[in-house]
C-alpha positions in Angstrom: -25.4 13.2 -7.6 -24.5 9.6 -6.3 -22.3 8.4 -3.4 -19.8 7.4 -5.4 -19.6 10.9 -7.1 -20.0 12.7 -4.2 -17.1 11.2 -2.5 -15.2 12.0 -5.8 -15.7 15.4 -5.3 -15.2 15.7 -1.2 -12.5 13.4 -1.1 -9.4 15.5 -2.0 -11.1 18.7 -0.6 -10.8 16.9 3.0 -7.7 15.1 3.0 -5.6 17.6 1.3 -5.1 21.9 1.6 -5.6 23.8 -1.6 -2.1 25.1 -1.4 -0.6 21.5 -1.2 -2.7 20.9 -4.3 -1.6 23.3 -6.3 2.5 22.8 -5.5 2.0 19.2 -6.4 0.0 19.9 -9.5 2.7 22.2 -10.7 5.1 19.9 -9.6 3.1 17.2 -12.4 2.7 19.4 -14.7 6.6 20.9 -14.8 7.7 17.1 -15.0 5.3 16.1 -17.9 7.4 19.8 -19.8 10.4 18.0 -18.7 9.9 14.8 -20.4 8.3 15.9 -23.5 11.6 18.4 -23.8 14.2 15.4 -23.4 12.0 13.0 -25.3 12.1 15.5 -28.3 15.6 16.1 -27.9 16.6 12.5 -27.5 14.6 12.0 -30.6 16.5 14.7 -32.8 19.4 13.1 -31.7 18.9 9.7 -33.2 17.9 10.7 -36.2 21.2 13.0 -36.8 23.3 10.0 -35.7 25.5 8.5 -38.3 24.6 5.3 -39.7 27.1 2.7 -38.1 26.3 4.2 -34.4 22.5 4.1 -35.2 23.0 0.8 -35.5 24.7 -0.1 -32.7 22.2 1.6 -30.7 20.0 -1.2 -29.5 18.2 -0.7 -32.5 17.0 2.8 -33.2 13.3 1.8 -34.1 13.0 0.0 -30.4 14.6 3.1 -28.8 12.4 5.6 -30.3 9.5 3.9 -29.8 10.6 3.4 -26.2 10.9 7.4 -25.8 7.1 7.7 -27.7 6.0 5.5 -24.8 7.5 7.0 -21.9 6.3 10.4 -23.1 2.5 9.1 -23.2 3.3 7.4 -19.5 4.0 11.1 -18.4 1.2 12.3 -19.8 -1.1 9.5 -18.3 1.1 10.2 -14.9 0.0 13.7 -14.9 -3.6 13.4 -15.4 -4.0 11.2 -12.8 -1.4 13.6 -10.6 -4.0 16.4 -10.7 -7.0 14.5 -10.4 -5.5 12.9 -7.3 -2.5 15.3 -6.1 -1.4 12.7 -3.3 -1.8 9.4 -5.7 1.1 7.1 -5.4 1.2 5.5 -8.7 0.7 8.6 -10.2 3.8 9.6 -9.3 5.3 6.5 -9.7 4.1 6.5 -13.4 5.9 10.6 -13.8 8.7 9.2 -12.5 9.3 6.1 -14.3 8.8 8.3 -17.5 11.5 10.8 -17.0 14.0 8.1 -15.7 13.6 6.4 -18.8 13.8 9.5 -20.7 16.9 10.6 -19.1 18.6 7.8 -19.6 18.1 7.9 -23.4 18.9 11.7 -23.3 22.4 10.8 -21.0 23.2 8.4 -23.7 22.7 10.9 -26.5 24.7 13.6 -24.6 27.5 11.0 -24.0 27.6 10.5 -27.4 28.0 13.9 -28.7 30.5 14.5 -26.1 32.5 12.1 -27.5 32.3 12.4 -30.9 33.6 16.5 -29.9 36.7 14.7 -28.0 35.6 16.7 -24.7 36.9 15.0 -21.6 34.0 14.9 -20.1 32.8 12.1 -22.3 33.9 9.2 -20.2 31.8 11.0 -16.6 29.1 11.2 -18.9 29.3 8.0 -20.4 29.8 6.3 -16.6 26.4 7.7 -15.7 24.6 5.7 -19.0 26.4 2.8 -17.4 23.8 2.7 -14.2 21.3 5.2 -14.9 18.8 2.6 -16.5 18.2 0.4 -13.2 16.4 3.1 -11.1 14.2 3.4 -14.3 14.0 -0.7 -14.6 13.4 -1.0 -11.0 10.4 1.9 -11.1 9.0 0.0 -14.2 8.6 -3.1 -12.1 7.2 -1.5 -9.2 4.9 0.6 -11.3 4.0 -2.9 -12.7 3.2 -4.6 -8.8 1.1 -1.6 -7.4 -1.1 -0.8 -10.7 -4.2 0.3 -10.8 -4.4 1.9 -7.0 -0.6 1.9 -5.8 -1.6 -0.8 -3.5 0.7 -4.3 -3.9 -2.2 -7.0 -4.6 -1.3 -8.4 -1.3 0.7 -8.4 1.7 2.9 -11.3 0.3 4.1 -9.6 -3.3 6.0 -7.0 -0.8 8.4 -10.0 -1.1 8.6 -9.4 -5.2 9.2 -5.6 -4.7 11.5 -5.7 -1.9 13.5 -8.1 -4.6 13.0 -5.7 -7.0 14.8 -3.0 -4.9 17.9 -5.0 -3.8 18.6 -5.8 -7.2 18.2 -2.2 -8.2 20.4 -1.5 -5.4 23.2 -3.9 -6.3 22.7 -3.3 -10.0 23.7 0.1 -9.4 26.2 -0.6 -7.3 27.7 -3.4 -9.6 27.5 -1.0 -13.0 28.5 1.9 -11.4 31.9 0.3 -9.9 32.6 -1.9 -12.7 36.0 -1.2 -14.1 36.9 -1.6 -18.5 34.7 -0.7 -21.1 30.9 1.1 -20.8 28.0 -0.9 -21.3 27.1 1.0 -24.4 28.6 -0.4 -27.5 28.3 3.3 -29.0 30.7 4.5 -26.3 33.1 2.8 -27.1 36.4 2.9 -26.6 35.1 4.8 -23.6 36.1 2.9 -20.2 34.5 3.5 -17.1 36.4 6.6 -15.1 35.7 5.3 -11.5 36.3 1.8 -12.2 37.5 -0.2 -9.3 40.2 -2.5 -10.5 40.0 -4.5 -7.4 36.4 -5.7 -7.6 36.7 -6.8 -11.1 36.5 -10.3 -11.1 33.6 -9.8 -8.2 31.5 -7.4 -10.0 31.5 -9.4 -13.4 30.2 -12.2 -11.5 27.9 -10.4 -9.9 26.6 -8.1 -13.1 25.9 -11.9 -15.0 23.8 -13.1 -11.6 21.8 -9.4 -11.9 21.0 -9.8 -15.7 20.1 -13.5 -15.3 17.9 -12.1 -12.2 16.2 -9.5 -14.9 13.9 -11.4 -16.6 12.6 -13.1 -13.6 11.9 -10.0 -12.1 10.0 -8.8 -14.7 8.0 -11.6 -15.5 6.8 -11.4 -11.8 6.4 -8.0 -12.0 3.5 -8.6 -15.2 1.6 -11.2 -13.4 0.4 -8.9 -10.6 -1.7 -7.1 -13.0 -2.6 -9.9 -15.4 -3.5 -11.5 -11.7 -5.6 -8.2 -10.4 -7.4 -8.5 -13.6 -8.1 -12.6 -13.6 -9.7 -11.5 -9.6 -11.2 -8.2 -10.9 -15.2 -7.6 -10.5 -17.2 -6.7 -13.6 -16.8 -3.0 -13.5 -13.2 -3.0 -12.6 -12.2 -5.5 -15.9 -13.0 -2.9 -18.0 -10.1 -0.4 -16.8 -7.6 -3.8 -16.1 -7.5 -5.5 -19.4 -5.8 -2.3 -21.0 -3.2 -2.8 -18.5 -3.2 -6.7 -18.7 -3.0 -6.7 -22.1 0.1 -4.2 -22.2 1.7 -6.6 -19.2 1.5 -9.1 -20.7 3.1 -8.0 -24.2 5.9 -7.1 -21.3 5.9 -10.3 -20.2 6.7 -12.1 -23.9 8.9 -9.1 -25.0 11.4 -9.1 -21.9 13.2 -12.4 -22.4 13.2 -12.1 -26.4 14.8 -9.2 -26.1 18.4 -10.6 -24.1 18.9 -13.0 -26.9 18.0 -11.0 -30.7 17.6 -8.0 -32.3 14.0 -8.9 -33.3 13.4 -9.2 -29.3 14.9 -5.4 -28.5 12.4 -4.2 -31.1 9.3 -6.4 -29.5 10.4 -4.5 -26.1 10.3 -1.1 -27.6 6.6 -2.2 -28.8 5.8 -3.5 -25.7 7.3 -0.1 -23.8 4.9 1.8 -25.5 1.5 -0.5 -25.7 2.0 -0.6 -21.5 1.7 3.2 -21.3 -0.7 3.3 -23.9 -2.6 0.8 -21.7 -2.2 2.8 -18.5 -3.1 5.9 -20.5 -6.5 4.4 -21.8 -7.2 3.3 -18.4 -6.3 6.4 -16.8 -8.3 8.3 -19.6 -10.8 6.3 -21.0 -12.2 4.4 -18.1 -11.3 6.6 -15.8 -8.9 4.9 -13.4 -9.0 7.4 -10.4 -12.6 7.2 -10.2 -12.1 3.4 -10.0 -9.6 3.7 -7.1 -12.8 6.2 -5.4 -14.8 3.1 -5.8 -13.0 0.7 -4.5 -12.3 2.9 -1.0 -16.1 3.5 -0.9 -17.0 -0.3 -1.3 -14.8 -0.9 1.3 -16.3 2.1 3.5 -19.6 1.0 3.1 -19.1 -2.7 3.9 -17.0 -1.6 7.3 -20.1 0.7 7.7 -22.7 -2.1 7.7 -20.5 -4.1 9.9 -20.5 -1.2 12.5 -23.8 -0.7 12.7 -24.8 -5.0 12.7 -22.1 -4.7 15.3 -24.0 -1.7 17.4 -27.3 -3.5 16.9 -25.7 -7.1 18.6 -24.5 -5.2 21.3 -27.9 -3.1 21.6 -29.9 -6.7 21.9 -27.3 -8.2 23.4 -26.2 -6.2 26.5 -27.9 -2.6 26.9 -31.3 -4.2 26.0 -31.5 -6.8 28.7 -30.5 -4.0 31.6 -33.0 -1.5 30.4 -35.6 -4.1 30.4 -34.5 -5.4 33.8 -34.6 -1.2 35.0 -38.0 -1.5 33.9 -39.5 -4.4 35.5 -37.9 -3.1 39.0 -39.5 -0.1 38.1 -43.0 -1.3 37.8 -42.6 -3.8 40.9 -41.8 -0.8 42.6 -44.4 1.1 42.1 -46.7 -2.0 42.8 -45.6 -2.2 46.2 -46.4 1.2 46.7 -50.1 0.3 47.6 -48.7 -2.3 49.9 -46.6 0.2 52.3 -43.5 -1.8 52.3 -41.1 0.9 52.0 -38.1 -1.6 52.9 -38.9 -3.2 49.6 -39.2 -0.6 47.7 -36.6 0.9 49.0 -34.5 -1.9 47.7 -36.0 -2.2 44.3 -35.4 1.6 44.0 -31.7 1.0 44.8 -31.5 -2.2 42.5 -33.1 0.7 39.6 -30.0 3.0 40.3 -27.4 -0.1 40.1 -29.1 -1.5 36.9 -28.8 2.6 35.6 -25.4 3.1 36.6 -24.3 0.0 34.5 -26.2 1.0 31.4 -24.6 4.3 31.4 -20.9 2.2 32.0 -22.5 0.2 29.1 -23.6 3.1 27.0 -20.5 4.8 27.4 -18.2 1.7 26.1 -20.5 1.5 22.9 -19.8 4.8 22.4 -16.3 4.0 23.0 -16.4 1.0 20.3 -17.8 3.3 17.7 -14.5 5.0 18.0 -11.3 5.9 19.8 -12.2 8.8 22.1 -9.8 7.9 24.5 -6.8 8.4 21.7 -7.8 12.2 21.8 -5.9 12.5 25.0 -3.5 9.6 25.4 -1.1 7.9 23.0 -2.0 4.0 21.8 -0.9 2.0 24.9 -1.8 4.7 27.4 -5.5 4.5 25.8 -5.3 0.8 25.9 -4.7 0.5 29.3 -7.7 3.3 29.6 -10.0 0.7 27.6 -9.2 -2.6 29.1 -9.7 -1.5 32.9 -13.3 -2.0 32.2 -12.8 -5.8 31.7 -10.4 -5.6 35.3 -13.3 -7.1 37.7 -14.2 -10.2 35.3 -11.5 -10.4 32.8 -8.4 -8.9 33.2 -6.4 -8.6 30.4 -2.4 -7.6 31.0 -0.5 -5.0 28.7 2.7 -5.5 27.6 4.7 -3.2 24.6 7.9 -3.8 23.1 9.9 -1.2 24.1 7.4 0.9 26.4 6.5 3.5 25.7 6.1 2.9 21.7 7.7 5.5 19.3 5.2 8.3 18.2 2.8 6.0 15.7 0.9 7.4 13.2 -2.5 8.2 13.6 -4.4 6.2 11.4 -2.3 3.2 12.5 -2.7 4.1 16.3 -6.5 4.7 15.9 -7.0 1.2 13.9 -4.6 -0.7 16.5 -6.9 0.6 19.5 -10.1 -0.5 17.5 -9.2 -3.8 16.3 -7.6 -5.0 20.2 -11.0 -3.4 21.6 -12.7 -5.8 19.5 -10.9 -8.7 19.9 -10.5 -8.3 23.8 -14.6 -7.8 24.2 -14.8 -11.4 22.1 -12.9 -13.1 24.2 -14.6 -11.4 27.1 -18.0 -12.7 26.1 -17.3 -15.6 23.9 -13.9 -17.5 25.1 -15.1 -18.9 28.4 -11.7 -18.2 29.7 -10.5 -16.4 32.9 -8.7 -13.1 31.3 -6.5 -12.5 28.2 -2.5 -10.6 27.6 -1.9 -7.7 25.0 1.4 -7.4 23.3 2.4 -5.4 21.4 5.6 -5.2 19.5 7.6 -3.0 17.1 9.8 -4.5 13.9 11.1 -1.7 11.8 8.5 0.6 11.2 5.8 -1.8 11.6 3.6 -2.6 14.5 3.1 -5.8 15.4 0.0 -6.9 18.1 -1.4 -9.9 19.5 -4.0 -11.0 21.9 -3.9 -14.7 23.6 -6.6 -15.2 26.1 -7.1 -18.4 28.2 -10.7 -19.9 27.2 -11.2 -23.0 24.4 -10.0 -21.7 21.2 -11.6 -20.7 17.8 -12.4 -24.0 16.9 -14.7 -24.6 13.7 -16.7 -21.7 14.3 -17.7 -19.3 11.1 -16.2 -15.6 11.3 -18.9 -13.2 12.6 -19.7 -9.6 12.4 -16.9 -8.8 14.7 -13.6 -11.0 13.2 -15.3 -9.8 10.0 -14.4 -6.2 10.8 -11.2 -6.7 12.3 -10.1 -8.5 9.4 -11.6 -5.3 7.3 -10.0 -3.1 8.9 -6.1 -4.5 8.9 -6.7 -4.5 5.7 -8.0 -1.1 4.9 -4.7 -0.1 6.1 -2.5 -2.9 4.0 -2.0 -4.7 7.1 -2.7 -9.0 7.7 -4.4 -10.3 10.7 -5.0 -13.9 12.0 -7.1 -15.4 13.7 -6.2 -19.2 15.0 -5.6 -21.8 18.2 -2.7 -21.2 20.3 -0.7 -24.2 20.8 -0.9 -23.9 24.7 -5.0 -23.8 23.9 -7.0 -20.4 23.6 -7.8 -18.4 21.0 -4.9 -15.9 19.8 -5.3 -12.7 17.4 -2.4 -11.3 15.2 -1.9 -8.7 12.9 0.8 -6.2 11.5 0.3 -3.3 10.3 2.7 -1.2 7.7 3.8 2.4 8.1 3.5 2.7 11.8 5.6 5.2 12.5 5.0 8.8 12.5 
């Protein structure tokens, strides 16, 4: 069996119980019943609809083809789900399905209620009006974090966070809006909780959302048309299904705001992208993919670690041990001379020179990881770690507020690493007299930097060590930088997502 398979196999075993498996595997599978149940229904119901409503419903071809779609997302949702139990975009997919598949089914159900004269018909109707953004909104963001549930970098959180304010004010806006329902098959229904008051407002607003729409989307289909453009050879073969489907996304969204023809192209293009996802997912087997990816990026931070260990090996334990036994062999040279002051000294120099490869031996192992987080929060276990630099380098610890909020562990473990690292580089490399720490909270993300007093980064190329801090920020979706301070020195950033527990 290779690596890759055999972490295919451990994986989920070790980061997940068996009974937390098999709740969220029933939980998949019970949504997947769900959706094929309303798409069936929804189904039955446009094909007994009279004539004149069929055709007023957004075209009946682009609808059902729609609910075809969303039924094979759920199924492509769900196969991923119990492959990988914990898999964000799995979800993401199983829940983008049954929104859209509710909202066709609430539509239905509005109808019928209507066309029986029950009095509920205008609630029901009022919930068709807004319950399409959460499943446009879920679309997009299914769109930004395909293949892995990872956005393809920090800066498109800037795309989904737009994403979610305008799902947040589209609801808002649609739910509020007082006259007529959005569905032309509703009518003469009028919305029931209408605010009369924020009429002129909210049709202002609704036009600036649906003008925002098409924008959103189009954004939304490049991130994976642009993950498959940057994609390695063995990872283009599971992307261009999904490109392919984005990008018949991409030319169906704006059609279909202006013609008929265009509503139909969507209801294609709403079932080529889970068809897409579902080959991916099926055919080229997109979890294993994912699996790859995390163990291309374990092995590289592994090879780093150990180039790292085997600097510092020549570097710094080397010379002492060499030193230890030089003194050592002096020592016993004088022996035959009877100068026992002398050797007396040489045998004291031998227990210095020891002492400080064990202090030396110990911080290696201290490198390799976080002991010191075993007992102490992150900036009690900084402070722990940069006493050692006190005597020729001391580095001064502030935190913003003191003491942090629990972080998570990951989080706290990579913060510790990545200041370790940059704190011993400036120690060795900066030619300054000592370095500060700070580190910072905004919202739930933690925010570090480390400014020390020597010449700056200038030109030089990015060795083993800024190589694996800049790995590891980004292992955990984080950014790091690495630049000149203005007042001179060399000063280290990075955030990093998620920080709280």
């Amino acid at each position: 069996m290779s690596e890759v398979q055999t972490l295919a196999v451990t994986r989920p075993i070790l980061a997940q119980g068996p009974r937390t498996e098999r709740v969220l595997r029933g939980l998949a599978l019970t949504g997947l019943v769900l959706a094929v149940l309303t798409a069936v229904a929804s189904l039955v119901v446009m094909v007994v609809l009279p004539a004149e409503r069929a055709e007023q419903l957004n075209s009946t071809v682009a609808a059902s083809l729609l609910t075809v779609g969303m039924v094979g997302l759920a199924v492509a949702g769900t196969v991923l789900a119990r492959q990988q139990p914990r898999s964000l975009i799995a979800w993401l997919m199983l829940g983008t399905a049954l929104a859209w598949l509710l909202g066709t089914m609430a539509l239905a159900g509005a109808w019928w209620l209507l066309d029986g004269d029950s009095a509920l018909a205008p609630f029901a109707g009022w919930l068709t009006n807004w319950i399409w953004v959460p499943a446009q909104a879920l679309s997009m963001v299914v769109l930004l974090r395909l293949p892995t549930g990872r956005l393809p970098s920090p800066r498109w959180r800037a795309a989904e966070r737009a994403v979610l304010v305008w799902a947040g004010l589209a609801v808002l806006t649609t739910a509020l809006l007082p006259g007529p329902l959005g569905a032309d098959i509703l009518a003469p229904l009028t919305n029931p909780i209408g605010v009369s008051a924020l009429s002129g407002f909210s049709e202002g607003l609704l036009t600036a959302l649906f003008i925002v729409l098409p924008v959103l989307i189009l954004v939304s289909t490049a991130a994976p048309i642009l993950r498959w453009r940057r994609a390695g050879t063995r990872e283009r073969a599971a992307l261009r299904w999904i490109a392919v489907a984005a990008l018949a996304v991409a030319v169906a969204a704006p059609l279909a705001a202006v013609s008929e023809a265009g509503e139909i192209l969507q209801g294609v293009a709403g079932l080529l992208l889970p068809i897409g996802i579902g080959l991916a997912v099926l055919r080229e087997e997109l979890w294993d993919l994912d699996l790859r990816r995390r163990y291309d990026r374990l092995r590289l931070t592994r090879d780093q670690e150990r180039e790292r260990l085997r600097r510092e090996l020549h570097d710094s334990l080397g010379p002492v041990l060499g030193s230890i036994s030089m003194r050592a062999e002096a020592a016993r040279n004088l022996l035959t001379s009877g100068d026992a002051a002398r050797v007396d000294s040489l045998l004291g120099s031998i227990g210095d020179a020891t002492e400080g490869a064990l202090t030396e031996v110990r911080r290696l192992i201290d490198g390799l990881g976080p002991g010191a987080m075993h007992d102490h929060d992150l900036v009690p276990a900084l402070r722990v770690q940069l006493e050692a630099h006190a005597d020729s380098f001391p580095v001064t610890l502030h935190a913003h507020p003191d003491p942090l909020p629990p972080l998570d562990e990951k989080v706290a473990a990579t913060a510790y690493l990545v200041i370790s690292e940059a704190v011993r580089n400036a120690a060795r490399h900066s030619g300054g007299t000592g370095a500060t720490v700070s580190l910072r909270m905004r919202g739930d993300r933690l925010r570090a930097e480390v400014w020390d007093d020597g010449r700056g980064v200038g030109d030089s190329a990015a060795g083993v060590g800024r190589s694996g801090m800049t790995s590891r920020i980004a292992e955990e979706g984080g950014r790091l930088s690495i630049a000149t301070g203005q007042a001179g020195g060399t000063v280290v950033t990075f955030e990093l997502p998620g920080a709280l527990r």
